[in-house]
Structure formats: structure tokens, C-alpha cells
C-alpha positions as YAML, in Angstrom:
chain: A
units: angstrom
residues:
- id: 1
  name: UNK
  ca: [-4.65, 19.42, -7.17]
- id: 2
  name: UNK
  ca: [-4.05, 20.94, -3.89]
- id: 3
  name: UNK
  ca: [-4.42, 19.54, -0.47]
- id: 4
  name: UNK
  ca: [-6.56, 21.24, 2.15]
- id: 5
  name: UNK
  ca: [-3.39, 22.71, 3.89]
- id: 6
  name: UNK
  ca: [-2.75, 24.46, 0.61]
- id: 7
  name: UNK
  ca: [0.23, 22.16, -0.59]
- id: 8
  name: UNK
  ca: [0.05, 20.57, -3.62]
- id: 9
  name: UNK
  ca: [0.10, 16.82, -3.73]
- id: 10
  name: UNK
  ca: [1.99, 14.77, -5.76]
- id: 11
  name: UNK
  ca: [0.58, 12.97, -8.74]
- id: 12
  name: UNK
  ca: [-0.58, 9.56, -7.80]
- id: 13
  name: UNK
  ca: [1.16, 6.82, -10.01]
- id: 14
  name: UNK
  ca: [-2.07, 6.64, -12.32]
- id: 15
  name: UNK
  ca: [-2.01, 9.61, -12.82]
- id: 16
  name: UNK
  ca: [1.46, 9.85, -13.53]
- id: 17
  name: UNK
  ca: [0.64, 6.84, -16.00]
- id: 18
  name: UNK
  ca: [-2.23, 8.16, -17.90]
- id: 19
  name: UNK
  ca: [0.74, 11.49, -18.55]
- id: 20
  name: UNK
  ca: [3.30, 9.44, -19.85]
- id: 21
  name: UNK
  ca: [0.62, 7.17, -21.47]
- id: 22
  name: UNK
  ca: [-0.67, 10.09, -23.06]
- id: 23
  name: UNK
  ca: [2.46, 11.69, -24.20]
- id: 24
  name: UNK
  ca: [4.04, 8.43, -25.67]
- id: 25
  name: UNK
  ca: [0.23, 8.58, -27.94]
- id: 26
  name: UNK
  ca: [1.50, 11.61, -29.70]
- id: 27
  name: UNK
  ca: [4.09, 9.60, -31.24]
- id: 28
  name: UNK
  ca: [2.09, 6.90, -33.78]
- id: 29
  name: UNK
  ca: [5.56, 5.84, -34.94]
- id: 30
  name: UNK
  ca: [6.80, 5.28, -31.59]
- id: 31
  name: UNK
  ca: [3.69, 3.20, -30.49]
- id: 32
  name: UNK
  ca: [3.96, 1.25, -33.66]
- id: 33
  name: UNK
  ca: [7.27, 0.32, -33.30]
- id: 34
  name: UNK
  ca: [7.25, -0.64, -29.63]
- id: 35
  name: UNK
  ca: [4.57, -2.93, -30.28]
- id: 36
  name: UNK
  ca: [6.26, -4.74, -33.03]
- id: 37
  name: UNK
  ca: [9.84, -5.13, -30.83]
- id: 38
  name: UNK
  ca: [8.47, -6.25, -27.91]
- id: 39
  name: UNK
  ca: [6.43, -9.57, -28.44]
- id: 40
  name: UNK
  ca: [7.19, -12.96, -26.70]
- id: 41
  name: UNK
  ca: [9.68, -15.62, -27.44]
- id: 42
  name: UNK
  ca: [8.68, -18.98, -27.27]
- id: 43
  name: UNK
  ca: [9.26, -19.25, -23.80]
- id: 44
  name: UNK
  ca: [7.16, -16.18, -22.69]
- id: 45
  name: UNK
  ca: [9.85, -13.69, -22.29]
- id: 46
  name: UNK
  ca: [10.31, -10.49, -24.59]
- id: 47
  name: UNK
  ca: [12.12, -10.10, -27.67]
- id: 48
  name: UNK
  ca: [12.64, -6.45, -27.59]
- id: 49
  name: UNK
  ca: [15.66, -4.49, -27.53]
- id: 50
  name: UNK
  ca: [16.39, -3.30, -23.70]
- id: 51
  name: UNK
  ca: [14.46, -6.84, -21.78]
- id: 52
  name: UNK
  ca: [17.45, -9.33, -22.66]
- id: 53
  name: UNK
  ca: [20.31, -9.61, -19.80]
- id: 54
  name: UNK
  ca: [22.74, -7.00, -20.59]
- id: 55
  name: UNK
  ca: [25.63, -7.24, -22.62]
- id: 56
  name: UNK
  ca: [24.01, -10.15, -24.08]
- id: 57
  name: UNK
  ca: [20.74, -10.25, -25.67]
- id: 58
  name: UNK
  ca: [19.19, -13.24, -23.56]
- id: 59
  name: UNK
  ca: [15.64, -11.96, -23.03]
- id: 60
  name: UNK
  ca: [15.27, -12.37, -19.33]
- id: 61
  name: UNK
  ca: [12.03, -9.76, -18.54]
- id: 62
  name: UNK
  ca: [8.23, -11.96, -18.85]
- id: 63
  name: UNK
  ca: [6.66, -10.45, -21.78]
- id: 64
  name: UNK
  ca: [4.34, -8.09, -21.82]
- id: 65
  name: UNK
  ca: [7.18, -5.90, -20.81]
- id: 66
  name: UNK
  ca: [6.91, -2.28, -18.97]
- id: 67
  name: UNK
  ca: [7.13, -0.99, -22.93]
- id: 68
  name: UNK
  ca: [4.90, -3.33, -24.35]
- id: 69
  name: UNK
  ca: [2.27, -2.15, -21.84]
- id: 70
  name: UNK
  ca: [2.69, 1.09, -22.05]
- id: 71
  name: UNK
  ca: [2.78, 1.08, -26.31]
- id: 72
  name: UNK
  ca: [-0.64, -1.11, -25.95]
- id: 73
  name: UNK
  ca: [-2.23, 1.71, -23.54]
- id: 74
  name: UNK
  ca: [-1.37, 4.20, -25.78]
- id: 75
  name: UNK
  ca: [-2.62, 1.96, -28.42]
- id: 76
  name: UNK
  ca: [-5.64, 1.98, -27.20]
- id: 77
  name: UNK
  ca: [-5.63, 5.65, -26.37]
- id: 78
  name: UNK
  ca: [-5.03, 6.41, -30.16]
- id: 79
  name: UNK
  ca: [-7.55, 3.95, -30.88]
- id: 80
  name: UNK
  ca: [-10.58, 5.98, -28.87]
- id: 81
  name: UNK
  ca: [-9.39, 9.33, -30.25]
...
């Protein structure tokens, strides 16, 4: 989309999540798999691999991570068809 003065605008950060949303729901597998890592310990902190405190595997990121969002909106995306 292009501004009046002719330049285009950036992508507003929906936007720019419904794209990556979108892309990440060509990949079933992916989506699958993301949702099954990433689920909540007993505390309320995520499992998955990449939340934990580097170097050692402490989870240390609230669940529902960035990944588990974004593998739950493509989910759903899937889902609709």
C-alpha cells in the first residue's frame, strides 16, 4: 500500500504477523510440532526447546511462548481453510 506522497509504507506489525502467520501454515508438520514442544511446566513457564536460560535448559520464558502463539494462530488458520 502506498502513501499519498507516493512512498510505500511499511507493513504494520499485524500485518507483518498475519505473513509470517500465514507462511508458518504451509508447514502442517511444523505447526504440529511447535505445539507439542512448547506447553507449560508446572510452574507456568515453557518446556520447549529455545525458552529455557541458555546453556542450560531452565525454562525461564511464561508459557504461551512467542512460538506457541504463533503455531496456535496458524493452527487456527489451517483450521478455517
Amino acid at each position: 500500500m502506498e502513501r499519498t506522497d507516493g512512498i510505500p509504507r511499511p507493513p504494520s506489525p499485524d500485518e507483518l504477523w498475519a505473513g509470517i502467520v500465514a507462511e508458518v501454515a504451509t508447514m502442517p508438520d511444523v505447526v504440529t510440532n511447535l505445539l507439542r514442544e512448547h506447553q507449560p511446566d508446572e510452574q507456568g513457564f515453557c518446556t520447549g526447546n529455545g525458552c529455557g536460560t541458555a546453556g542450560r535448559g531452565v525454562p525461564a520464558t511464561r508459557w504461551p511462548c512467542s512460538l506457541h502463539t504463533l503455531a496456535a494462530s496458524a493452527d487456527r488458520l489451517l483450521r478455517r481453510g
